[in-house]
C-alpha positions as protocol buffer text, in pm:
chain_id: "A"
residue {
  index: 1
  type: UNK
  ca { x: 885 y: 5672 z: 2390 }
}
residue {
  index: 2
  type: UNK
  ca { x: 542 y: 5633 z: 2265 }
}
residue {
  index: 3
  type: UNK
  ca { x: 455 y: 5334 z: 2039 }
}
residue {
  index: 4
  type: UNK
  ca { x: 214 y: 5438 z: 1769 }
}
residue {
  index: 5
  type: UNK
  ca { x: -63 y: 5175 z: 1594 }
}
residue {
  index: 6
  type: UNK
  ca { x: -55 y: 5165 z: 1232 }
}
residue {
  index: 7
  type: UNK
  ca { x: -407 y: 5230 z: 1111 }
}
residue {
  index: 8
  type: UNK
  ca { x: -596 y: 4992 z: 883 }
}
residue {
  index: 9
  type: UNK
  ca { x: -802 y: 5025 z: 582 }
}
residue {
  index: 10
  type: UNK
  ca { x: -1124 y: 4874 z: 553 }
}
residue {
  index: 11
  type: UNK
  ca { x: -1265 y: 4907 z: 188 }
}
residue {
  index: 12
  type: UNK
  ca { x: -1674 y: 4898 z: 196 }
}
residue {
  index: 13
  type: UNK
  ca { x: -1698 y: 4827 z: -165 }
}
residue {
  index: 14
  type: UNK
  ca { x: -2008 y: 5007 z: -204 }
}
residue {
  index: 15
  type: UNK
  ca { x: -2106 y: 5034 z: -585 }
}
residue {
  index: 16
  type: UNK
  ca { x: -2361 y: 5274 z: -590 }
}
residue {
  index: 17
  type: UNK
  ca { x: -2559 y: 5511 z: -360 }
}
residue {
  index: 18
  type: UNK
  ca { x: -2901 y: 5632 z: -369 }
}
residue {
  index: 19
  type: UNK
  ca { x: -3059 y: 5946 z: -275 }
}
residue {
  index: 20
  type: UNK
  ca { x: -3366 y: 5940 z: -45 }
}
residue {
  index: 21
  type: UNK
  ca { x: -3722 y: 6044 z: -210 }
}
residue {
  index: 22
  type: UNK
  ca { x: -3910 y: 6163 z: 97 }
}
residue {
  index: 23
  type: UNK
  ca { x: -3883 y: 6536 z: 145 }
}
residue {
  index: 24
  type: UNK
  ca { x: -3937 y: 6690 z: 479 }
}
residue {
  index: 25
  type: UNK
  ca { x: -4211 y: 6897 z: 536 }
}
residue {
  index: 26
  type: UNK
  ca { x: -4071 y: 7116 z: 847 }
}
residue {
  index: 27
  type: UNK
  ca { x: -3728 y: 7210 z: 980 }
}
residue {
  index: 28
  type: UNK
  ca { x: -3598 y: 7351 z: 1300 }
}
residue {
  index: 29
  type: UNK
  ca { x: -3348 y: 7582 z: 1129 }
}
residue {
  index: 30
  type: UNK
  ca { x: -3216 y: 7695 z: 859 }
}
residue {
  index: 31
  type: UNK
  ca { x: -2886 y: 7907 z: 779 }
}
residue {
  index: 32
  type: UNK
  ca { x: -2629 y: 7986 z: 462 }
}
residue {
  index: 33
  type: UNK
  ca { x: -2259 y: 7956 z: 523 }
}
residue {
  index: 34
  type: UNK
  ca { x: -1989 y: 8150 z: 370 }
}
residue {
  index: 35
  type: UNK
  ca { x: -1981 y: 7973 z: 86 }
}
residue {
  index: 36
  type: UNK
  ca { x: -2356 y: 8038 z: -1 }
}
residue {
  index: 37
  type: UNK
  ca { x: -2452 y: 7661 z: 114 }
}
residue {
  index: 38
  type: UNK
  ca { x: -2785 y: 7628 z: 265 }
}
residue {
  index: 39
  type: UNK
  ca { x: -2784 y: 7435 z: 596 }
}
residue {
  index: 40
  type: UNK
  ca { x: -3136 y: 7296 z: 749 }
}
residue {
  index: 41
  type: UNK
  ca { x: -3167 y: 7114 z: 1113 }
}
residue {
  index: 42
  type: UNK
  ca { x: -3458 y: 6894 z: 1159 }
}
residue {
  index: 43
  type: UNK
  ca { x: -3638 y: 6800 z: 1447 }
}
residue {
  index: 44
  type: UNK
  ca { x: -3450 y: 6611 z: 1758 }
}
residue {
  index: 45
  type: UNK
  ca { x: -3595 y: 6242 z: 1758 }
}
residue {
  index: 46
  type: UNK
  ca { x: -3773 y: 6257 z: 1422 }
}
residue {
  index: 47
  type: UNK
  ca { x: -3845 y: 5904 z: 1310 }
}
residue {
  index: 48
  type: UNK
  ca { x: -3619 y: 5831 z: 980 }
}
residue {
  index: 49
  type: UNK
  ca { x: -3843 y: 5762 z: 656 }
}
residue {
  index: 50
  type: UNK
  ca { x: -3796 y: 5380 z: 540 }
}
Protein backbone atom coordinates (compact mmCIF):
# COMPACT_ATOMS: atom_id res chain seq x y z
CA UNK A 1 0.00 0.00 0.00
CA UNK A 2 1.13 3.39 -0.81
CA UNK A 3 2.38 5.70 2.00
CA UNK A 4 1.27 9.24 1.39
CA UNK A 5 3.40 12.60 2.76
CA UNK A 6 1.45 14.98 4.65
CA UNK A 7 1.92 18.36 3.03
CA UNK A 8 3.20 21.41 4.92
CA UNK A 9 2.25 24.94 5.14
CA UNK A 10 4.61 27.58 4.75
CA UNK A 11 3.01 31.07 5.62
CA UNK A 12 4.98 34.03 3.60
CA UNK A 13 3.60 36.68 5.77
CA UNK A 14 3.53 39.14 3.14
CA UNK A 15 1.70 42.40 4.35
CA UNK A 16 1.15 44.21 1.39
CA UNK A 17 1.66 44.00 -2.42
CA UNK A 18 2.31 46.53 -4.95
CA UNK A 19 1.34 46.90 -8.43
CA UNK A 20 4.04 47.63 -11.06
CA UNK A 21 4.03 51.32 -12.76
CA UNK A 22 5.74 50.57 -16.07
CA UNK A 23 3.27 49.87 -18.81
CA UNK A 24 4.28 47.94 -21.84
CA UNK A 25 4.38 49.48 -24.96
CA UNK A 26 3.92 46.24 -27.35
CA UNK A 27 2.44 42.77 -26.97
CA UNK A 28 2.62 39.59 -28.91
CA UNK A 29 -1.08 38.79 -28.46
CA UNK A 30 -3.96 39.56 -27.28
CA UNK A 31 -7.38 37.57 -26.75
CA UNK A 32 -10.85 37.76 -24.46
CA UNK A 33 -11.98 34.64 -22.70
CA UNK A 34 -15.41 33.57 -21.98
CA UNK A 35 -15.77 35.51 -19.28
CA UNK A 36 -15.00 38.84 -21.18
CA UNK A 37 -11.29 38.96 -19.54
CA UNK A 38 -8.72 40.42 -21.72
CA UNK A 39 -5.55 38.28 -21.97
CA UNK A 40 -2.13 39.92 -23.49
CA UNK A 41 1.28 37.79 -24.15
CA UNK A 42 4.41 39.74 -24.26
CA UNK A 43 7.47 39.17 -25.91
CA UNK A 44 9.64 35.78 -25.17
CA UNK A 45 12.89 37.03 -23.27
CA UNK A 46 11.75 40.60 -22.60
CA UNK A 47 13.93 42.07 -19.89
CA UNK A 48 11.60 42.65 -16.61
CA UNK A 49 11.32 46.52 -15.63
CA UNK A 50 13.14 47.14 -12.11
Amino acid sequence: MKKWIVPEVEELKISETAQGKVIKPSFDAIRTDDNGNLWVSFPSGAEEAE
